[in-house]
Residue frames as qw, qx, qy, qz and C-alpha x, y, z in Angstrom:
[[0.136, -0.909, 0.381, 0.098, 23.95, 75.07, 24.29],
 [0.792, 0.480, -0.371, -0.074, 26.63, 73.42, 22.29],
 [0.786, -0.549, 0.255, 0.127, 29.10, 71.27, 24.73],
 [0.671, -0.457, 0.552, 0.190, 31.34, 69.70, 22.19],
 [0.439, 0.552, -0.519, -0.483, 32.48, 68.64, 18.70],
 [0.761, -0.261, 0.557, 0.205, 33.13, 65.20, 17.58],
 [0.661, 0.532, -0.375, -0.374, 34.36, 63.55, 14.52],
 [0.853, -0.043, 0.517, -0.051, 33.98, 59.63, 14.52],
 [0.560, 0.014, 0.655, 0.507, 36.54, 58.29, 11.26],
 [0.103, 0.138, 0.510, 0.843, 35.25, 59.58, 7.82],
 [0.016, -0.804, -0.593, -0.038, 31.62, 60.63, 9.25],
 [0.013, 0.715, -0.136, 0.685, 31.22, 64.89, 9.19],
 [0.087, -0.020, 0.573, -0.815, 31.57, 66.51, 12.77],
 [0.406, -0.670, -0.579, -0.224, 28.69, 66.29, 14.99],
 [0.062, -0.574, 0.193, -0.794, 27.79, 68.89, 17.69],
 [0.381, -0.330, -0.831, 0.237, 26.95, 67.60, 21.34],
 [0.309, -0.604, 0.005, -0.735, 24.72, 70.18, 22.97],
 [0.262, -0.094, -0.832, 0.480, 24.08, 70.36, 26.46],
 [0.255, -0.634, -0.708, -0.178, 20.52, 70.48, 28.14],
 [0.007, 0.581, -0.094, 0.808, 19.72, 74.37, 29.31],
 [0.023, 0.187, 0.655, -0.731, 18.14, 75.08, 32.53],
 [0.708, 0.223, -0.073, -0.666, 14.49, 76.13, 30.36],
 [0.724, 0.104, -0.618, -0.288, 14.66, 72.65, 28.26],
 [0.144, 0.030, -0.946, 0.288, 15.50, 70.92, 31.28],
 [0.328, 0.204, 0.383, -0.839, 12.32, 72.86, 32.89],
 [0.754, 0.193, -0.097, -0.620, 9.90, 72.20, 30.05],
 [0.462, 0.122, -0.851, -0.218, 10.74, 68.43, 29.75],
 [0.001, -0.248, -0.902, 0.355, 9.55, 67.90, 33.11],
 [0.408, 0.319, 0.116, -0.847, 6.80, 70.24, 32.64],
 [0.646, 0.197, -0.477, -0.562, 5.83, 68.50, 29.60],
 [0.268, 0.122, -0.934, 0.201, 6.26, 65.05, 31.61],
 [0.217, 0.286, 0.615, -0.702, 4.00, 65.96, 34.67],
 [0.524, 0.271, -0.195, -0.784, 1.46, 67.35, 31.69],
 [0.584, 0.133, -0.634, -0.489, 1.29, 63.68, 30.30],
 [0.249, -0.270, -0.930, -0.013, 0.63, 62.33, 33.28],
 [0.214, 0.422, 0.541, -0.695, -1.97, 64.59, 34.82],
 [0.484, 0.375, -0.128, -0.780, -4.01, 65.25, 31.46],
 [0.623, 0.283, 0.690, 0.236, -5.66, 62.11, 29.69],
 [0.252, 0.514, -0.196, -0.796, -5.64, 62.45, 26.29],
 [0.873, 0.299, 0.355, -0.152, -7.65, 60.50, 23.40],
 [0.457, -0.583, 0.640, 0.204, -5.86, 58.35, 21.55],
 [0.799, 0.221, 0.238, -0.507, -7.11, 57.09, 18.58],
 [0.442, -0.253, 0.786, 0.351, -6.09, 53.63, 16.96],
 [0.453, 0.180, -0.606, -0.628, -6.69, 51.90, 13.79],
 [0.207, -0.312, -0.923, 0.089, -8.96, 49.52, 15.58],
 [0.064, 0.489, 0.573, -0.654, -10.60, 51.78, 17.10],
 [0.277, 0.445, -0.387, -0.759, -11.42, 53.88, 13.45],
 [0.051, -0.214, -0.975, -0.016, -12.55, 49.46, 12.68],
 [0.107, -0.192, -0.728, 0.649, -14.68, 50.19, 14.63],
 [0.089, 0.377, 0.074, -0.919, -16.65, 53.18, 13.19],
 [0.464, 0.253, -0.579, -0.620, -17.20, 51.58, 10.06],
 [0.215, -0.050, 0.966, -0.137, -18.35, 48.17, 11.53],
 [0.587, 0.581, 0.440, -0.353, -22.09, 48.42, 10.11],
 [0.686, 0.537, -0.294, -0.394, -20.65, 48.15, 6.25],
 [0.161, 0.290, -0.927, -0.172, -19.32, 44.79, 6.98],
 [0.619, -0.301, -0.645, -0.334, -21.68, 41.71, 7.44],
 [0.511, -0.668, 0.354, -0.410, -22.12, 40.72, 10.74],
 [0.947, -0.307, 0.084, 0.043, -21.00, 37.43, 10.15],
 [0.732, 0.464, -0.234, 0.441, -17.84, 38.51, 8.70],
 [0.159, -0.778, 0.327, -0.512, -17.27, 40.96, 11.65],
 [0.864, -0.459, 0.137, -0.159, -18.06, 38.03, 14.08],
 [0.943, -0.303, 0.028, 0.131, -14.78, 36.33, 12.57],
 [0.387, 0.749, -0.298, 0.448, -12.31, 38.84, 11.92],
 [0.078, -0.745, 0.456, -0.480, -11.66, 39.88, 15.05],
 [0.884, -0.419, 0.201, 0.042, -11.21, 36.14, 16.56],
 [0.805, 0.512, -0.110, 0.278, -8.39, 36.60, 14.64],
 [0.045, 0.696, -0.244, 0.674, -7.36, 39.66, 16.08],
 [0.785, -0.475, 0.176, -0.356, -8.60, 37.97, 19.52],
 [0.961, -0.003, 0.078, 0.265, -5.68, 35.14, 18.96],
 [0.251, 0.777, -0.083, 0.571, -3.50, 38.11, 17.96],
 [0.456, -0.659, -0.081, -0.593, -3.88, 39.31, 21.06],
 [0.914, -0.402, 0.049, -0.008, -3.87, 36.22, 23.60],
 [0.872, 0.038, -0.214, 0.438, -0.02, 36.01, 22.48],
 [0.217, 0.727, -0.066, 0.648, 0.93, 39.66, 23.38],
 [0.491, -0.743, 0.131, -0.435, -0.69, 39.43, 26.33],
 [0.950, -0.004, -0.182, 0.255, 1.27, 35.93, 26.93],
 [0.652, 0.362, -0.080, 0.661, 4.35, 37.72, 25.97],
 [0.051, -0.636, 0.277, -0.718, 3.98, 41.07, 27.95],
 [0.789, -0.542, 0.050, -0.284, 3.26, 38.50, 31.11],
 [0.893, 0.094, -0.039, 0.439, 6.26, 36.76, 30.34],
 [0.461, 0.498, -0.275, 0.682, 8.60, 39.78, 30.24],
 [0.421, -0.764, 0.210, -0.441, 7.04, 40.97, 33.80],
 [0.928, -0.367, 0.052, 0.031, 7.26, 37.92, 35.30],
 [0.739, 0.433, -0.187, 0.481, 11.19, 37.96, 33.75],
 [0.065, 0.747, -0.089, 0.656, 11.13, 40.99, 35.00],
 [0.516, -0.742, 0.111, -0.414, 10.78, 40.10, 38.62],
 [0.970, -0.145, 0.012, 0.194, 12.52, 36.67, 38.82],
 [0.583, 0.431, -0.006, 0.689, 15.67, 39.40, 37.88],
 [0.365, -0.414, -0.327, 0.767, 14.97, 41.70, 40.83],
 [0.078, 0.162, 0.005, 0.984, 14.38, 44.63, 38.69],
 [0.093, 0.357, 0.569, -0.735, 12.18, 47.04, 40.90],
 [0.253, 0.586, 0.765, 0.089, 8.68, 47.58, 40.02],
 [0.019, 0.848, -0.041, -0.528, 8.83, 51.23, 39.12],
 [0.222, 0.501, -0.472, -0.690, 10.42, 50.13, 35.88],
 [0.110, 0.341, 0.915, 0.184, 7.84, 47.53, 34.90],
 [0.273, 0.482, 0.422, -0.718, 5.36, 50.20, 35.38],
 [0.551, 0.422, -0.391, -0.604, 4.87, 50.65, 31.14],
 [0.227, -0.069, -0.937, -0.257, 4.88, 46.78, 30.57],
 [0.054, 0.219, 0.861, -0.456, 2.10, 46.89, 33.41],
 [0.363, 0.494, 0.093, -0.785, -0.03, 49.33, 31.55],
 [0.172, 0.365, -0.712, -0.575, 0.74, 47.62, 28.64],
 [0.194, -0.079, -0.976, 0.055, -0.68, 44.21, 29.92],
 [0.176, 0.459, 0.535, -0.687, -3.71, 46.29, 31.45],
 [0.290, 0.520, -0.340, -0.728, -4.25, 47.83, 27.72],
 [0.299, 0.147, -0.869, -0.367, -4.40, 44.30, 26.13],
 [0.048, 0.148, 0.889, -0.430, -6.51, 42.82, 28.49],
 [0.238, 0.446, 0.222, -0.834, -8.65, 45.55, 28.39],
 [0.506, 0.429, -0.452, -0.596, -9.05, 45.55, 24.32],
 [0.247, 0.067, -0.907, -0.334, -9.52, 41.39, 24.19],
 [0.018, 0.420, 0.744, -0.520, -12.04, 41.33, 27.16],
 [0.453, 0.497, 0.130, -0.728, -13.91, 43.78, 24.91],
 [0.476, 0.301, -0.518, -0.644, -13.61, 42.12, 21.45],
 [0.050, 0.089, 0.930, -0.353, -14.31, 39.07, 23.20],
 [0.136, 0.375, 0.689, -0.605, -18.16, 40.81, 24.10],
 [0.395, 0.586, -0.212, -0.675, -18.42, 42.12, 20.94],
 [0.377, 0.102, -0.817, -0.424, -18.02, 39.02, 19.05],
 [0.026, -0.387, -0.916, 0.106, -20.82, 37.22, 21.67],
 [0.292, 0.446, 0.226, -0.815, -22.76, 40.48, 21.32],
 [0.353, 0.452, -0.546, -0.610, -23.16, 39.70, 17.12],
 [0.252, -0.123, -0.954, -0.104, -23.59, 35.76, 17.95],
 [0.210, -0.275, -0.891, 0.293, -26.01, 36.00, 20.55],
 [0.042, 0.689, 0.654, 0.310, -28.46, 38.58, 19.03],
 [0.259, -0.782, -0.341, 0.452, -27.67, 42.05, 20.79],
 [0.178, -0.498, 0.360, 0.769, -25.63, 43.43, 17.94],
 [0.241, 0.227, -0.768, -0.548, -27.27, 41.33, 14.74],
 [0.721, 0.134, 0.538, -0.415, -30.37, 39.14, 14.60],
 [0.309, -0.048, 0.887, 0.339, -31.13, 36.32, 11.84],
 [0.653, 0.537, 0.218, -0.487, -33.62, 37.11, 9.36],
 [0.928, 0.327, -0.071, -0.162, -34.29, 34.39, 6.47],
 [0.939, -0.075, 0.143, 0.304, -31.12, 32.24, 7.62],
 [0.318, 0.677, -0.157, 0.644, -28.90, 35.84, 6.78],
 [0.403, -0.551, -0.386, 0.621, -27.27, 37.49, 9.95],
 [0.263, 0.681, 0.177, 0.660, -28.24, 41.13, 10.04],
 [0.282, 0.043, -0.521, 0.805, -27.67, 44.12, 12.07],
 [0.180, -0.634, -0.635, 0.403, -29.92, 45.37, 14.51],
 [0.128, 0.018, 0.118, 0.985, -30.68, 48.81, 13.30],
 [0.200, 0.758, 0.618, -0.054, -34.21, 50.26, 14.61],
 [0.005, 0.795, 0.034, -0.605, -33.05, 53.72, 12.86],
 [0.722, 0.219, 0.465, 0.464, -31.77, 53.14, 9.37],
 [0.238, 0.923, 0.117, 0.277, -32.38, 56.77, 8.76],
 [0.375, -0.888, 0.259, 0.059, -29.41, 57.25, 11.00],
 [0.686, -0.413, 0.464, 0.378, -27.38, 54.63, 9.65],
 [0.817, 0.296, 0.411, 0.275, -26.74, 55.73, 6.44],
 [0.543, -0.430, 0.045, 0.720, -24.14, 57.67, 5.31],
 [0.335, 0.602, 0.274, -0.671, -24.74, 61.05, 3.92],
 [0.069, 0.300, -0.799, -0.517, -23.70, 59.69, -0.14],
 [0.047, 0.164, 0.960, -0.224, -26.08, 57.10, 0.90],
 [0.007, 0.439, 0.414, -0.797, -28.77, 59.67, 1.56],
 [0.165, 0.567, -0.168, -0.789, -28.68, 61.65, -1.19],
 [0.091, 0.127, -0.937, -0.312, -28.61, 58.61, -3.48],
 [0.064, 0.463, 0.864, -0.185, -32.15, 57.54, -1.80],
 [0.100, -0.544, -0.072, 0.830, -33.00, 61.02, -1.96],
 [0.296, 0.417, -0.478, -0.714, -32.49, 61.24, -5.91],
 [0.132, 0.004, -0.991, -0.007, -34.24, 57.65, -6.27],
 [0.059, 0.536, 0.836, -0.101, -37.29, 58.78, -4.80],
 [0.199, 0.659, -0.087, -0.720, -37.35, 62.01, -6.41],
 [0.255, 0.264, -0.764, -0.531, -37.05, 60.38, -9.64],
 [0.005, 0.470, 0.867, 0.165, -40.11, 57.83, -9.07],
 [0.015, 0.567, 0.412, -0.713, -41.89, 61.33, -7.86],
 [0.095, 0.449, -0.232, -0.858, -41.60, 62.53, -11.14],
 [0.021, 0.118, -0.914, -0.387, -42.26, 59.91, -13.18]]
């Protein structure tokens, strides 16, 4: 519902609107919804992730100490702004998103962490002739269906022959 006009120096008018009695209704509605309903999220790390069997394993092993230094400062930093945060009084009810935040990082280096000693220390990758490779007792599963079809037309073609 429109409240007001303005016009700020040589910009056009702008309309202010005020907030109905429905929109007010469905913002909280939609609030309450996001917090009572997880929903999946999905990152570009996490999408990393999927694909991780077409890199080596030893390259995987040191990407993500990158990403694992990455990481250690965020969390640094999002401890630093709580801790600001308290030494300034401000009540803990609006730290609540840095806290999640700092719960979220943790969370994601404490895995890539286990994942890079998973790849060293033979539960993800094993050494064969001084190469790291990946553990895979299915290979018919890991390959993708291009992959497949390619083998497929490869051993149809010595079939004939």
């Amino acid at each position: 519902m429109p409240l007001e006009t303005q016009r700020d120096g040589r910009y056009p008018e702008r309309t202010v609107y005020m907030t109905t009695l429905a929109g007010r209704a469905e913002l909280f509605d939609w609030r309450r919804s996001l917090l009572r309903t997880p929903a999946t999220e999905y990152t570009q790390f996490a999408a990393a992730l999927t694909f991780l069997g077409h890199l080596t394993p030893a390259e995987t092993a040191t990407l993500p100490e990158e990403h694992v230094q990455q990481l250690q400062k965020q969390v640094s930093s999002t401890r630093s702004i709580l801790e600001r945060g308290r030494q300034l009084g401000i009540d803990s009810l609006f730290l609540v998103e840095d806290r999640y935040t700092l719960t979220q990082l943790e969370a994601k280096l404490t895995f890539i962490q286990q994942l890079i000693q998973e790849i060293k220390d033979g539960t993800l990758a094993e050494s064969i002739d001084d190469t790291l490779k990946w553990k895979i007792s299915r290979p018919d599963l890991a390959l993708l269906s291009g992959e497949k079809e390619a083998k497929h037309q490869v051993n149809d073609n010595k079939s004939n022959e």
